[in-house]
DSSP file (Angstrom, degrees, kcal/mol; ACC not computed):
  #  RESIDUE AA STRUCTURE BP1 BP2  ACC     N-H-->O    O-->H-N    N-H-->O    O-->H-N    TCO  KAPPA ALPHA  PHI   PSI    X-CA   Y-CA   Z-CA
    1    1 A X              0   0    0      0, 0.0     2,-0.3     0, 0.0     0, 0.0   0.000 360.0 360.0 360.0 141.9   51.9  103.5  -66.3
    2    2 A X        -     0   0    0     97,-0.1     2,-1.0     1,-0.0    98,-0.0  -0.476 360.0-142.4 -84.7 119.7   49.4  106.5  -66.6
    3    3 A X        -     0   0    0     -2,-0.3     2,-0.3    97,-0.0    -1,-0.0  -0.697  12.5-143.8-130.3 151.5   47.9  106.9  -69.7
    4    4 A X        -     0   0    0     -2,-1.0     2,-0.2     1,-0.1    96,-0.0  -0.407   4.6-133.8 -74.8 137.8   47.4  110.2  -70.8
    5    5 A X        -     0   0    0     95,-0.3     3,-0.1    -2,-0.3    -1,-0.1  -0.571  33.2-111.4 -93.4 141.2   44.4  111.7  -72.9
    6    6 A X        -     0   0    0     -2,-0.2     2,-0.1     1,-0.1    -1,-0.1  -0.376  27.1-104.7 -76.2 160.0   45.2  113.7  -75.6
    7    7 A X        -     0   0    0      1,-0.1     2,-0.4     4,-0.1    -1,-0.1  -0.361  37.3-121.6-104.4 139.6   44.5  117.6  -75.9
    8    8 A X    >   -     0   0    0      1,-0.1     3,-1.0    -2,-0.1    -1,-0.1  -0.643  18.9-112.1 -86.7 167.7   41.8  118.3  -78.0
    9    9 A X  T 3  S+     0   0    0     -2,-0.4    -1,-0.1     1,-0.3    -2,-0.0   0.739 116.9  55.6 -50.1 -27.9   42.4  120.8  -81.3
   10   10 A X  T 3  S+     0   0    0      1,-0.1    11,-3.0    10,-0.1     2,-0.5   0.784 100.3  69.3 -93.0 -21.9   40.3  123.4  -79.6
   11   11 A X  E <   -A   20   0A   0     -3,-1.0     2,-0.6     9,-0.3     9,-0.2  -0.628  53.5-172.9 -79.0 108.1   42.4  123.6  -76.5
   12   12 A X  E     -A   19   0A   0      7,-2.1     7,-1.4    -2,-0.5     2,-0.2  -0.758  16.8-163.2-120.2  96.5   45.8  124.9  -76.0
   13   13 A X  E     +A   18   0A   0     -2,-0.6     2,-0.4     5,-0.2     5,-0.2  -0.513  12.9 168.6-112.1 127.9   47.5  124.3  -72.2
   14   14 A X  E >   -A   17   0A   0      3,-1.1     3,-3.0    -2,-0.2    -2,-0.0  -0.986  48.4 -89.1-146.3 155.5   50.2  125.8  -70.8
   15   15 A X  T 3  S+     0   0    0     -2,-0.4    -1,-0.1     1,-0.3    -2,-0.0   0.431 127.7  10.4  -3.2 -77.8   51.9  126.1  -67.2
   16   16 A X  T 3  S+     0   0    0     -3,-0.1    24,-2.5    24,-0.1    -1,-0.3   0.376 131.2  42.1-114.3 -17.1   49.9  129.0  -66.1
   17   17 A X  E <   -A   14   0A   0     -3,-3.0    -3,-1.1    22,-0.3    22,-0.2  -0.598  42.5-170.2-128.5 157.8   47.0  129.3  -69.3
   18   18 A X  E     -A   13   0A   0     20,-0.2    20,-7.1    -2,-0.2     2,-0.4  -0.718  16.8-155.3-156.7 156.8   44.9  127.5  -71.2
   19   19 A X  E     -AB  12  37A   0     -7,-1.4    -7,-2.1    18,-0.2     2,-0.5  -0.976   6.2-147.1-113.7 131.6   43.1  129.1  -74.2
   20   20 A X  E     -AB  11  36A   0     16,-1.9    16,-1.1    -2,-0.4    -9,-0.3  -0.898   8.3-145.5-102.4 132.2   39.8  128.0  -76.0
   21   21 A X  E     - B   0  35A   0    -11,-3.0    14,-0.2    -2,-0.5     2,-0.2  -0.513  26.6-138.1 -81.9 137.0   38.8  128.2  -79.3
   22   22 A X        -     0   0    0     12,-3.6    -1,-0.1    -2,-0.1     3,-0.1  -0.457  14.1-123.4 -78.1 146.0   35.2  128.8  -79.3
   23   23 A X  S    S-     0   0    0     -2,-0.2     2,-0.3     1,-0.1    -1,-0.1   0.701  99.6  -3.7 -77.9  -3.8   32.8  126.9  -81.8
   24   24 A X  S    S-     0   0    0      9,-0.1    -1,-0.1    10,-0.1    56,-0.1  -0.965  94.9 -82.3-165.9 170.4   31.8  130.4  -82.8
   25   25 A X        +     0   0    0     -2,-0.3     2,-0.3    -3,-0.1     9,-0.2  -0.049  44.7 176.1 -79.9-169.1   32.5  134.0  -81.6
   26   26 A X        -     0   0    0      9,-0.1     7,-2.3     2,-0.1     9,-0.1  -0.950  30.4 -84.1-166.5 157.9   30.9  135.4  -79.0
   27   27 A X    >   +     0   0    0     -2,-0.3     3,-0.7     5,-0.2     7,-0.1  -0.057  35.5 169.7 -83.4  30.7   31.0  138.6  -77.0
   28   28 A X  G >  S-     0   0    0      2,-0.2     3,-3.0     1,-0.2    -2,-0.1   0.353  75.5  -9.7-128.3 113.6   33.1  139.3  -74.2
   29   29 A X  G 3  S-     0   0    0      1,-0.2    -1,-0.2    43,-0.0     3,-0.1   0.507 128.0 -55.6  52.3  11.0   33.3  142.7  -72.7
   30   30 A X  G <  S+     0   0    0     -3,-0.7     2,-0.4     1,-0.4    -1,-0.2   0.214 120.0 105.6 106.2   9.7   31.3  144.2  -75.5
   31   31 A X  S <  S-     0   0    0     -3,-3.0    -1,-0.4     2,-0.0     2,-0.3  -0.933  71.8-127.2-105.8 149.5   34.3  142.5  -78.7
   32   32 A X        +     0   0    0     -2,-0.4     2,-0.5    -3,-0.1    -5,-0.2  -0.580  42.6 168.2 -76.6 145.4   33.3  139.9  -80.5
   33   33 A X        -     0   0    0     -7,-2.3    -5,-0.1    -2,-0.3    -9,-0.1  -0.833  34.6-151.4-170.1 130.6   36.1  137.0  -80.1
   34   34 A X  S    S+     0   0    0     -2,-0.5   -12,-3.6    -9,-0.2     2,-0.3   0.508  75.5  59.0 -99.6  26.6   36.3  133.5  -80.9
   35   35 A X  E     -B   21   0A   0    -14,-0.2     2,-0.3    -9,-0.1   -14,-0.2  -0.997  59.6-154.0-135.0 154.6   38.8  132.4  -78.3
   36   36 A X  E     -B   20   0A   0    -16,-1.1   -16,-1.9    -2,-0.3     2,-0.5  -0.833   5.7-161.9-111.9 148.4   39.1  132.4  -74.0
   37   37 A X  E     -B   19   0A   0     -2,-0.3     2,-0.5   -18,-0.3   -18,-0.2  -0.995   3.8-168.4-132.2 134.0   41.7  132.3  -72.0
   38   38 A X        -     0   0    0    -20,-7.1     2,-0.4    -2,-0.5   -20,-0.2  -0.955  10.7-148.5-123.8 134.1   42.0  131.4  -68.6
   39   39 A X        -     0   0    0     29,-1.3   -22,-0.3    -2,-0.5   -23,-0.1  -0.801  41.8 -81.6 -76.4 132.7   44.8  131.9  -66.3
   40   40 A X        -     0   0    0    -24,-2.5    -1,-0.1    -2,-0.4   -23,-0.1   0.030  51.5-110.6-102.7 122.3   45.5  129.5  -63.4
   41   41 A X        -     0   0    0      1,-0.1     2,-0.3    -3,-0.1    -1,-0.1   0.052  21.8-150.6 -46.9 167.7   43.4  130.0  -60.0
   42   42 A X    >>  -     0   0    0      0, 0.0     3,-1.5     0, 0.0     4,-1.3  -0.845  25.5-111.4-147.2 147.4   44.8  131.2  -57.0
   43   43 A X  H 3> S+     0   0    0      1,-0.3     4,-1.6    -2,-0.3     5,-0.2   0.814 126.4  54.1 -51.6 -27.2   43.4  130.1  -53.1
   44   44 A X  H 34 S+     0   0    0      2,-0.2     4,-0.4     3,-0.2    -1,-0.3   0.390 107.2  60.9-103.0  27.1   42.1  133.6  -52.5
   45   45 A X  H <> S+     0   0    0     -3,-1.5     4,-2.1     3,-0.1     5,-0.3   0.830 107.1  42.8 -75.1 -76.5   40.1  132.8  -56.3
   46   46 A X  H  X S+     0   0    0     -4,-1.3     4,-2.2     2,-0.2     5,-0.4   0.862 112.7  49.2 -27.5 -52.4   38.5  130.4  -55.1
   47   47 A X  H  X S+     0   0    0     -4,-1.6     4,-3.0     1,-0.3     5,-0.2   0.982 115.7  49.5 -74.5 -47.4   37.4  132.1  -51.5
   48   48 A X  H  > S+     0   0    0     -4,-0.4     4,-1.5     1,-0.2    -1,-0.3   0.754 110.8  43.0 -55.9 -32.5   36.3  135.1  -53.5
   49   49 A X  H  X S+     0   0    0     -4,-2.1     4,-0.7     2,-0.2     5,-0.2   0.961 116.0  49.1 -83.7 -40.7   34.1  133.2  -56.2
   50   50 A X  H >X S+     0   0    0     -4,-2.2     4,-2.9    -5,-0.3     3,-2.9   0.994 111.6  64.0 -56.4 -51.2   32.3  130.6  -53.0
   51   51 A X  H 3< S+     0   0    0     -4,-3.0     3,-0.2    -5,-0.4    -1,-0.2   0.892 107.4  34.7 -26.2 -73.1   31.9  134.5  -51.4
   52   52 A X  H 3< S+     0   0    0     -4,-1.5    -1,-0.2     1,-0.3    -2,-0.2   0.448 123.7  37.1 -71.8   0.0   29.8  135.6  -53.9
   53   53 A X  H X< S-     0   0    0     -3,-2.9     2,-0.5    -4,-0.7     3,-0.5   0.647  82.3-160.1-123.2 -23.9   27.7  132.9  -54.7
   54   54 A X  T 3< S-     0   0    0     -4,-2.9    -1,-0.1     1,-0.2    -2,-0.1  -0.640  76.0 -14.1  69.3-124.4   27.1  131.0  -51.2
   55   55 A X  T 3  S+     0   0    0     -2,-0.5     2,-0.9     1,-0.0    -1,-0.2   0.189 105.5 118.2-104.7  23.2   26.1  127.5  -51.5
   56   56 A X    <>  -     0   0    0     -3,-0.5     4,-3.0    -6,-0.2    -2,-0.1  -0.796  42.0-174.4 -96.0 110.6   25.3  128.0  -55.2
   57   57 A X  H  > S+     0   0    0     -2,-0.9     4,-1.0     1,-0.2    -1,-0.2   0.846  82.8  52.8 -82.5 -15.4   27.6  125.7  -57.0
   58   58 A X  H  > S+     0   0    0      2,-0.2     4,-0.9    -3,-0.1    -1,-0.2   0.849 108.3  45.6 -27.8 -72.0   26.6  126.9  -60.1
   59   59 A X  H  > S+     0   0    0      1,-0.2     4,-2.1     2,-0.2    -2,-0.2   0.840 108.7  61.5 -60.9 -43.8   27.2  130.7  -59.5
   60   60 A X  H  X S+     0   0    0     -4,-3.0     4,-1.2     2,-0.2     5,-0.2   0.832 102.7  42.9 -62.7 -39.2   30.4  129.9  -58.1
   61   61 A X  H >< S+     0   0    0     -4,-1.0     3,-2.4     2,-0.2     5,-0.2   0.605 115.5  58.9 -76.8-102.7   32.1  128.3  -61.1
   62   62 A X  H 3X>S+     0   0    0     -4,-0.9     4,-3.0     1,-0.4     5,-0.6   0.545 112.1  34.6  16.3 -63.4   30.4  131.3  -62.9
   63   63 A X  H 3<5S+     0   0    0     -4,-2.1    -1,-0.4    -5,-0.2     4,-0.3   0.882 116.7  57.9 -65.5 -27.1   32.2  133.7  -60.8
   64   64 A X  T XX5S+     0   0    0     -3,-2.4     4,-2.2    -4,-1.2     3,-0.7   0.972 112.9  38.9 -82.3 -81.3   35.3  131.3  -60.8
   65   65 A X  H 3>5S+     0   0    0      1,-0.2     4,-1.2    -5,-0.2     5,-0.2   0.716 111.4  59.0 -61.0 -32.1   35.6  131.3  -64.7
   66   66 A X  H 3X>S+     0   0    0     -4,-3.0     4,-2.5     2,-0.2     5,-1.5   0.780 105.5  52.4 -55.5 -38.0   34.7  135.1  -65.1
   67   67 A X  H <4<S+     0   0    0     -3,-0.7    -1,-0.2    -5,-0.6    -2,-0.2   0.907 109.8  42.3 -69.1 -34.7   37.4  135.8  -63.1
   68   68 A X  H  <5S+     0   0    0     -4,-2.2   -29,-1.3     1,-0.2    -2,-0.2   0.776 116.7  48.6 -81.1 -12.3   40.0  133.9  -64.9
   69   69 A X  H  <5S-     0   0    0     -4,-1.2    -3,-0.2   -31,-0.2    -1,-0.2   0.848 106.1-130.8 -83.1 -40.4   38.7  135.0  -68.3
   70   70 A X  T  <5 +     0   0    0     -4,-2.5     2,-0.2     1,-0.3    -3,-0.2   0.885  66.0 126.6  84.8  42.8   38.8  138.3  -66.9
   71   71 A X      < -     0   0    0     -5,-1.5    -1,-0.3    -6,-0.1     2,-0.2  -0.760  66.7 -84.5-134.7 163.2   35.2  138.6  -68.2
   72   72 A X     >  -     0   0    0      1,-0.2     4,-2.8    -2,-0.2   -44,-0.1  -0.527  25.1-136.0 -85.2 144.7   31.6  139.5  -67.1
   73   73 A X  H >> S+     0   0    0     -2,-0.2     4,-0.9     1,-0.2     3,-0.6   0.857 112.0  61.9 -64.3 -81.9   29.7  136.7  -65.7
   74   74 A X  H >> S+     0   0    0      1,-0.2     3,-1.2     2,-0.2     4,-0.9   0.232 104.5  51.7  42.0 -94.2   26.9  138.3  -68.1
   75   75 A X  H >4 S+     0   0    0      1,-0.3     3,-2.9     2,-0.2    -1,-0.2   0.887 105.3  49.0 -43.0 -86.9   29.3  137.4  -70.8
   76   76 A X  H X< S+     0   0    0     -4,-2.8     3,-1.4    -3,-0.6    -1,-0.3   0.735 103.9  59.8 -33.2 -22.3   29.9  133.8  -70.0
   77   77 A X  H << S+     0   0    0     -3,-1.2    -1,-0.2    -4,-0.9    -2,-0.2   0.775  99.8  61.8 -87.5 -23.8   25.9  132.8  -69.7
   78   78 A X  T << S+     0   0    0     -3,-2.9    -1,-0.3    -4,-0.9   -51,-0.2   0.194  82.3  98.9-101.9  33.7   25.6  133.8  -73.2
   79   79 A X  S <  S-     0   0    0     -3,-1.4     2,-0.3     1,-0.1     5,-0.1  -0.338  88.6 -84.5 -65.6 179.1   28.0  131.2  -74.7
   80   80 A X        -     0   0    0    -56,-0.1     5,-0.3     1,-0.1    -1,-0.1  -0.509  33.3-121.8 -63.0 136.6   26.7  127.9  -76.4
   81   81 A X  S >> S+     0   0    0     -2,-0.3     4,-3.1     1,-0.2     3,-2.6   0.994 121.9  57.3 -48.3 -67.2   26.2  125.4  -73.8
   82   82 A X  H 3> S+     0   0    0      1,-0.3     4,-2.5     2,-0.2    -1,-0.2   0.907 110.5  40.6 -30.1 -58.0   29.0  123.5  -76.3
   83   83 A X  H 34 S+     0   0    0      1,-0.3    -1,-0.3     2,-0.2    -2,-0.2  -0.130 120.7  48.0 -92.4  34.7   31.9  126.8  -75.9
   84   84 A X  H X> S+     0   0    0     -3,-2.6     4,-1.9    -5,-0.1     3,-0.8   0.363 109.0  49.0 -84.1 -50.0   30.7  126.7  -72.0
   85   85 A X  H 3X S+     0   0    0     -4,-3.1     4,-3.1     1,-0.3     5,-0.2   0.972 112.9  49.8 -58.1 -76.4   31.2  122.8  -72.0
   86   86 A X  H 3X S+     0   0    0     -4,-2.5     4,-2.3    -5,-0.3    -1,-0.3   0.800 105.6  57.7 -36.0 -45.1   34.9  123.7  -73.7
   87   87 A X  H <> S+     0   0    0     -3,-0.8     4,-3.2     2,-0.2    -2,-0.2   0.999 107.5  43.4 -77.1 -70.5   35.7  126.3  -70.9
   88   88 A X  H  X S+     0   0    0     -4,-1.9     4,-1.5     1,-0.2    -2,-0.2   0.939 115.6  52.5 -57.3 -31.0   35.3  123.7  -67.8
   89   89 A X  H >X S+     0   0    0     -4,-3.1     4,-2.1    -5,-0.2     3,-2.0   0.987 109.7  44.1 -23.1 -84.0   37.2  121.3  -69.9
   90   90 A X  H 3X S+     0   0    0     -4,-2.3     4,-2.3     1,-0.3     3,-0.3   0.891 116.1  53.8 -36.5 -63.2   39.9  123.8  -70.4
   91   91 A X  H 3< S+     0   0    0     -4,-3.2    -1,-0.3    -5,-0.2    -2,-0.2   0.486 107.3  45.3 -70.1  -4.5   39.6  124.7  -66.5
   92   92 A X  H <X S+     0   0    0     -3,-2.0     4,-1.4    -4,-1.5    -1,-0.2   0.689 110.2  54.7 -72.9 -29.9   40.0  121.4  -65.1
   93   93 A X  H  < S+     0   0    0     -4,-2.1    -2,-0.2    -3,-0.3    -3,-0.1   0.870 106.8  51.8 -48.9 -45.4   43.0  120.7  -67.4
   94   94 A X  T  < S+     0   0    0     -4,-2.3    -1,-0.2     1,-0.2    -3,-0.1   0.649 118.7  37.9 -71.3 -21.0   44.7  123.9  -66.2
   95   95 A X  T  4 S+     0   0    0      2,-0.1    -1,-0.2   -55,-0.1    -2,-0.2   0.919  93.9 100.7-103.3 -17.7   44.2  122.7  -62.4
   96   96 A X  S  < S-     0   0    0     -4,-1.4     2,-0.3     1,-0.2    -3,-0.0   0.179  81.4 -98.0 -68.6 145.5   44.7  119.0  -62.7
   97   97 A X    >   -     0   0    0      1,-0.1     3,-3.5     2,-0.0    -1,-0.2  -0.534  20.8-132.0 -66.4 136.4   48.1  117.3  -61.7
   98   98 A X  T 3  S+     0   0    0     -2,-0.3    -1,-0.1     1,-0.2    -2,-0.1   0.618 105.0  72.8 -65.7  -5.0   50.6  116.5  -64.5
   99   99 A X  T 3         0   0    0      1,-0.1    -1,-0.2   -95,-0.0   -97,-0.1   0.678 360.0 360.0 -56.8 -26.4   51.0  113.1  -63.0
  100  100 A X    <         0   0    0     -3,-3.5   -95,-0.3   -96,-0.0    -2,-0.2   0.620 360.0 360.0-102.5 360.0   47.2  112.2  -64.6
């Protein structure tokens, strides 16, 4: 039997989403807002963010998560390391199998 880890508070998962509340606001697309949302990757997500970054694995989650926020990479590099931390969290949850 699997066992499963529990969601944290800040973190809200559904089928297609997951949202995170930010430890503080931030600016996104020139509003201040203290939550992200990402929407669930697609294959031709993925080939488009490795496009644009090349063997930078860095730039490529960059590009990855901007796209699902639907945000400027810009935008993302000026969270807290902490509300960046929360956002790959959030995005692994969202790709993971529901078996783990």
């Amino acid at each position: 039997m699997a066992i499963k880890k529990s969601i944290p508070a800040w973190l809200n998962v559904s089928a297609d989403r997951v949202t995170i509340t930010l430890s503080k606001p931030s600016e996104m697309n020139g509003v201040q807002v203290d939550a992200l949302s990402l929407r669930s990757p697609t294959v031709r997500d993925i080939r488009a963010a490795q496009q644009g970054a090349g063997e930078d694995d860095e730039q490529r989650e960059l590009n990855l998560f901007a796209s699902l926020a639907e945000v400027g990479v810009k935008d993302l590099e000026g969270l807290a390391l902490k509300d960046y931390s929360r956002l790959q969290t959030g995005y692994f949850r969202l790709v993971q199998d529901d078996d783990v």
